[in-house]
C-alpha positions in Angstrom: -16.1 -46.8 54.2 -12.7 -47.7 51.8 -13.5 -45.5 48.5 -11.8 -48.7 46.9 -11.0 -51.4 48.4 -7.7 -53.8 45.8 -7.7 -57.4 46.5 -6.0 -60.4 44.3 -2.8 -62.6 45.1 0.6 -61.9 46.3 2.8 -59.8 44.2 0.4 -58.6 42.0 0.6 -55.0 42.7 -2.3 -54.1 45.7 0.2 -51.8 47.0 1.7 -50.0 44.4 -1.1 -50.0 42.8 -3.1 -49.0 45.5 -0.7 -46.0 46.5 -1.1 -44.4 42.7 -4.7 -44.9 42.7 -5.1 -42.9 46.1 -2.8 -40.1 44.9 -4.8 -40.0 41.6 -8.4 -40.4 43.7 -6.4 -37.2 46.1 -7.0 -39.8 49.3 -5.0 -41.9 51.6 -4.0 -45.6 51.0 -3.9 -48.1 53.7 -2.2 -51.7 53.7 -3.6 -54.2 55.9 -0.8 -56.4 55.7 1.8 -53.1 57.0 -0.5 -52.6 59.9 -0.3 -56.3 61.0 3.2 -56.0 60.8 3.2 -53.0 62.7 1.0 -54.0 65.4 2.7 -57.1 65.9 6.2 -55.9 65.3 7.6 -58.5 62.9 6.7 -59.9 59.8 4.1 -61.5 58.6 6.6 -64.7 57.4 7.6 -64.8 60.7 4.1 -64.8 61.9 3.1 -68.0 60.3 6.5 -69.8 61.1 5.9 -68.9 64.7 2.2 -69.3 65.4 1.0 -70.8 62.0 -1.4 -69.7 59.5 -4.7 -70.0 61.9 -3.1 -67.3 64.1 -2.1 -65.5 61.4 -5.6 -65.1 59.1 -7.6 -64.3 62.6 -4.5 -61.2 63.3 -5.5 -60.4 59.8 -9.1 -60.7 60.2 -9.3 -58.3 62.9 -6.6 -56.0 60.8 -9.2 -56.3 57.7 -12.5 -55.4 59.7 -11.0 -53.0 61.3 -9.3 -50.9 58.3 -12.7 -51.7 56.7 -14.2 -49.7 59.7 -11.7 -46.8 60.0 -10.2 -45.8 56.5 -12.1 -43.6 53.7 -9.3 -43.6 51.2 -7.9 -46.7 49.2 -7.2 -50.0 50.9 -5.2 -53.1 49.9 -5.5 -56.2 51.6 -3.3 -59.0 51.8 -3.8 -61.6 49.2 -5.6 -64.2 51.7 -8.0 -61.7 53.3 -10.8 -63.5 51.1 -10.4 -66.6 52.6 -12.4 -65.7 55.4 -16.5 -65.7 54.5 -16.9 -63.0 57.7 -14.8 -60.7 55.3 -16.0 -61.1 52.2 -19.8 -60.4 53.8 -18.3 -57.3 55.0 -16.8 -56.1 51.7 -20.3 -57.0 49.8 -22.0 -53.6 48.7 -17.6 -51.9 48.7 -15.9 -50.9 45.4 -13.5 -54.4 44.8 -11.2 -54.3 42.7 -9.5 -57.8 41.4 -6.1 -57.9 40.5 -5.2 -60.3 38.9 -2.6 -62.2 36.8 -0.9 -65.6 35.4 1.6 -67.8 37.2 4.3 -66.2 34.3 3.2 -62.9 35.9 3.7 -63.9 39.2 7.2 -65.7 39.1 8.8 -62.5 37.2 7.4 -60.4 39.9 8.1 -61.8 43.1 10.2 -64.6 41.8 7.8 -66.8 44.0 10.8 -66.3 46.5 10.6 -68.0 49.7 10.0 -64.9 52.0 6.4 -65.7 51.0 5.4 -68.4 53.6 2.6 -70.4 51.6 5.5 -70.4 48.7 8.4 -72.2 50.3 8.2 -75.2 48.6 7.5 -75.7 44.8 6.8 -72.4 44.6 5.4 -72.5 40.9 2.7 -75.2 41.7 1.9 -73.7 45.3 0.8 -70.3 43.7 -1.2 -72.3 41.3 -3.3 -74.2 44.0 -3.6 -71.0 45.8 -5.2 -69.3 43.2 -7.4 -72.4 42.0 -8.6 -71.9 45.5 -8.8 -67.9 45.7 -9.6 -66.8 42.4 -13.1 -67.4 42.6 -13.4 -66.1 46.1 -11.8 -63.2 44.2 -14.1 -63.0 41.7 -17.2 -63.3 44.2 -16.5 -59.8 45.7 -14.9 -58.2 43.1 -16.7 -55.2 41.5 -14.0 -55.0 38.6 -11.3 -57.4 37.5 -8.1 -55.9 36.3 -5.4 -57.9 34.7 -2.1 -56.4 35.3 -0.1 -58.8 33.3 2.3 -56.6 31.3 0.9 -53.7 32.0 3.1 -51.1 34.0 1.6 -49.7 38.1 0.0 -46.4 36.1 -1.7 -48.7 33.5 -3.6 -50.8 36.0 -4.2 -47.5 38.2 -6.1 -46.3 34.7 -8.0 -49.3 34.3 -9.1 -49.7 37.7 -10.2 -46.3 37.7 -11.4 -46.7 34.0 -13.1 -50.1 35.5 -15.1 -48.4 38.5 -15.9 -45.3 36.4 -14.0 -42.9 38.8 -12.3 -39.5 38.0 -9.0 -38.0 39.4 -9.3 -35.5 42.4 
């Protein structure tokens, strides 16, 4: 079982994040969206331009159950992960952590560029309806919510750690 498992849109920070809190927590981190890329040897962009996003969120569904299954240290999943009701059952009773932040946030981030599939086209209004969709699926499984908005990687690491009430290794 994940010691914590970091959920919350794209560009917010899982991995980065997620990397610090393992080092600090004195475990590995695992990203489910770098192991579909791995397994399927291109990216995950060119996933959902070449197969389409069905395809895509059932490679990611197996990726998820199966990290799930196999990793103990910290694990970030990719920012759709929720959409599917199969995985958010099978994160009920795991340490969530919800990152999340505003639309501002977000486009001085990741500049809502359009390597990010579902943002390709009106970016700023895409990653609004995606999070008016996701946000309370995030919620739902969450554990703790931590905004990142202007706060640096090490902040949020302190308040997710601060949120679940867990100490450094």
């Amino acid at each position: 079982m994940p010691a914590v498992v970091l959920v919350g849109p794209m560009g917010v920070g899982k991995s980065t994040v997620g990397r610090l809190l393992a080092e600090r927590l004195g475990t590995g981190f695992r990203d489910t969206d770098e192991d579909i890329v791995a397994a399927e040897g291109r990216t995950i962009a060119d996933i959902f331009v070449e197969e389409g996003e069905p395809v895509f969120r059932a490679i990611e569904k197996r990726a998820v159950h199966q990290a799930v299954a196999g990793h103990e240290g910290v694990l970030a999943l990719g920012g759709g992960a929720v959409l599917d009701a199969d995985t958010r059952a099978l994160l009920a009773g795991h340490r969530v952590v919800y990152l999340s932040m505003d639309v501002e946030e977000a486009v001085r981030r990741t500049g809502l560029n359009a390597a990010r599939p579902l943002l390709a086209v009106n970016p700023r209004k895409q990653w609004r309806e995606l999070m008016e969709a996701r946000r309370h699926l995030y919620e739902e499984i969450a554990t703790a919510v931590v905004a990142t908005d202007g706060r640096t990687p090490e902040e949020v690491t302190q308040a997710a750690l601060d949120a679940l009430e867990l100490k450094e290794a």
